[in-house]
C-alpha positions in Angstrom: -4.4 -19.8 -9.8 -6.9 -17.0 -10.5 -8.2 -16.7 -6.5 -5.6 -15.2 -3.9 -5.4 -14.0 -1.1 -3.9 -12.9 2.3 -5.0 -12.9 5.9 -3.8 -12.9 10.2 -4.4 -15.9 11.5 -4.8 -16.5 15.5 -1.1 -17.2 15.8 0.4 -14.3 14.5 1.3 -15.1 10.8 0.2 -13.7 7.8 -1.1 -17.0 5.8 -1.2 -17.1 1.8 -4.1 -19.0 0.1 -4.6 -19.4 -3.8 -7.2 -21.1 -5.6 -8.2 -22.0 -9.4 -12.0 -21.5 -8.8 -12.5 -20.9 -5.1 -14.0 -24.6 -4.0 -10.6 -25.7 -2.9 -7.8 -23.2 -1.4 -4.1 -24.0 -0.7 -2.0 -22.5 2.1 1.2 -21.4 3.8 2.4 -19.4 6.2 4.0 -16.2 4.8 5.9 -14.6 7.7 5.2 -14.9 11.6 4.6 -11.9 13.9 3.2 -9.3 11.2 -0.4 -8.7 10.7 -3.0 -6.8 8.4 -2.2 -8.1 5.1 -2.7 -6.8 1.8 -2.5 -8.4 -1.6 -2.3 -7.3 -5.2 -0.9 -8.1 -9.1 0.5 -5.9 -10.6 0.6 -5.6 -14.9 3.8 -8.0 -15.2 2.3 -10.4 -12.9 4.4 -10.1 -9.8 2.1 -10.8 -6.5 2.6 -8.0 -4.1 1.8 -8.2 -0.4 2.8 -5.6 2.2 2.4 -6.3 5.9 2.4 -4.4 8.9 5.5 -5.5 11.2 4.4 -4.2 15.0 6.4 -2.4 17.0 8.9 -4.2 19.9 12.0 -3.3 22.0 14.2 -1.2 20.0 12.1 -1.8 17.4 9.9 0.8 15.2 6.4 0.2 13.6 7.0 -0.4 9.9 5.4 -1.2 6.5 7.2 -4.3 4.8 6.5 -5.5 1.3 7.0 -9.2 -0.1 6.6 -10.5 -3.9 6.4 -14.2 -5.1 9.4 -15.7 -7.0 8.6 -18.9 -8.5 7.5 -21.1 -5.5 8.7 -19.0 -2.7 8.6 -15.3 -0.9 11.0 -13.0 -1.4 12.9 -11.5 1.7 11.4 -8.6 3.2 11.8 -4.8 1.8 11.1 -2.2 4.4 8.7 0.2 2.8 8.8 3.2 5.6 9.8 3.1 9.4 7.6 4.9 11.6 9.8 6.8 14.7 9.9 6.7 18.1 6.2 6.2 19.3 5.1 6.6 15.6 1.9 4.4 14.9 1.5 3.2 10.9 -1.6 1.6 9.9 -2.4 -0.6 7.5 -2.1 -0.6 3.7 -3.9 -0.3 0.9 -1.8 -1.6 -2.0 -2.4 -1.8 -5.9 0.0 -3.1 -8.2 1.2 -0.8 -11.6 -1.0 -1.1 -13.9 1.3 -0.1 -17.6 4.6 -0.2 -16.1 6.6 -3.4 -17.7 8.8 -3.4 -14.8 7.8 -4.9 -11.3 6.1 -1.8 -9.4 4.1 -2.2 -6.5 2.1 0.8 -4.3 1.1 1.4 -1.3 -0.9 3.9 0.8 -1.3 4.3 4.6 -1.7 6.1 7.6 1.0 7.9 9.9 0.4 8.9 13.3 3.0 10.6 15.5 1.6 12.3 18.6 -1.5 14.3 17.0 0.0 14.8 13.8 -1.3 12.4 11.1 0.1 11.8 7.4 -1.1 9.7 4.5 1.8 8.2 2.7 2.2 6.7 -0.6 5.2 4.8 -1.1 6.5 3.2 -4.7 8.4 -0.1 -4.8 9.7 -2.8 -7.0 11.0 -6.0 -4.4 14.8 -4.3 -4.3 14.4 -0.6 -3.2 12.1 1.9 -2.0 11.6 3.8 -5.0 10.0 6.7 -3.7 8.0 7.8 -0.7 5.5 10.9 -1.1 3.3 12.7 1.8 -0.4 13.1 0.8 -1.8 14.8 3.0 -1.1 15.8 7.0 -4.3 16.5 9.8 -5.0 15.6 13.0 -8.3 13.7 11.7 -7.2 11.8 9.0 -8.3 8.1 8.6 -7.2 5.1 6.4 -7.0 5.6 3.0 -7.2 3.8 -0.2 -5.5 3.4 -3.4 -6.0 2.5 -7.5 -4.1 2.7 -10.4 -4.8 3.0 -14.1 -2.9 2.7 -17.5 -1.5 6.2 -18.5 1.7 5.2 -20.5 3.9 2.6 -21.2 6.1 3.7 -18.4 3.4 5.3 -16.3 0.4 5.3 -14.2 -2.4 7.5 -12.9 -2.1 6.7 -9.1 -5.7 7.6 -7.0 -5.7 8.3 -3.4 -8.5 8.8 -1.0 -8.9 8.9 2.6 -11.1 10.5 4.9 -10.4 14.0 6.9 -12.5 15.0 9.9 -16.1 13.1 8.2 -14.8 14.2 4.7 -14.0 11.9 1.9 -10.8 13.4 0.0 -9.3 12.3 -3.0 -6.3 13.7 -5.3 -4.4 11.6 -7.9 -1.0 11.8 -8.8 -1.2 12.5 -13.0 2.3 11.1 -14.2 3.6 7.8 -11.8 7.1 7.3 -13.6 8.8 4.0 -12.8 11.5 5.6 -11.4 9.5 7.6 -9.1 6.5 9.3 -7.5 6.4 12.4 -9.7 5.2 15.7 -8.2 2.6 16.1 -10.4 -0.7 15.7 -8.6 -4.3 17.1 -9.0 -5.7 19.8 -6.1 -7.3 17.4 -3.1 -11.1 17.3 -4.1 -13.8 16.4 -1.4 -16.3 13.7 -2.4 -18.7 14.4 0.6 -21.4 16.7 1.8 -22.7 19.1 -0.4 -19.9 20.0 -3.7 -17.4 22.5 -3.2 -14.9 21.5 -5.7 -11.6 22.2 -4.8 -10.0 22.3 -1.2 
């Protein structure tokens, strides 16, 4: 299957479809109660998808990620908990792109009171290898995520997101499989007229 994808239908499940040339889709129902979706591959060929899981009693907002094994789902790993009240949005999520091992990533939005964060979190379908914050504001929106070869063991991981009508971006210059390494680029805005760094 070269065509996949992932969506919310009106009943509250996230629904997986896959396709060999896109005139005739399969489905099946992922999970029930999540919603907004995301799908990727990453460079070993493990499907990723990471779905938001709403709040409810006792209960927190969180960011769950699922890969296929052969003809099933795996069960759910719980990327990041949001607390009390915390709101997470959705993700954007890319798969490694030179890592031989099973690496998924995902970015998203934070927001606890007036205090937002843009998180990138770094799995692989057992643990949470890593979480990393961003960027923090009281105006920041949804952001977006891509990776690229770097080394063998290693990507280049992009972020960008906007801040207050602002389009920021900053990359993280050595992904390790093991972690999120703390070796990112200044935050750059894309927007307006060119200021170079922030």
């Amino acid at each position: 299957d070269s065509l996949l994808s992932v969506y919310s239908d009106l009943d509250g499940s996230v629904v997986y479809a896959w396709s060999a040339a896109g005139d005739s889709w399969q489905r099946e129902i992922m999970v029930a109660g999540r919603d907004y979706p995301a799908i990727a591959e990453d460079s070993s060929s493990r499907r990723w998808v990471v779905v938001h899981k709403p709040s409810a009693p006792l209960v927190y907002e969180a960011q769950e990620a699922y890969y296929r094994s052969g003809s099933s789902w795996s069960s759910p790993q719980v990327l990041y908990t949001a607390g009390p009240g915390g709101v997470v949005g959705p993700a954007s999520l890319a798969g490694a792109a030179s890592i031989s091992s099973h690496i998924g990533y995902a970015a998203f939005l934070v927001t606890s009171g007036v205090s937002k964060s843009i998180i990138l979190a770094k799995f692989n379908g057992s643990s949470a290898l890593a979480t990393y914050t961003v960027a923090t504001g009281s105006s920041l929106g949804n952001p977006c995520i891509a990776v690229e070869p770097y080394k063998a063991d290693s990507d280049h991981v992009h972020v960008i997101w906007e801040d207050n009508g602002t389009i920021k971006y900053c990359m993280d210059t050595d992904g390790r499989s093991t972690s999120i390494a703390s070796k990112w680029t200044s935050t750059y805005s894309l927007t307006g007229e060119f200021r170079g760094q922030v």
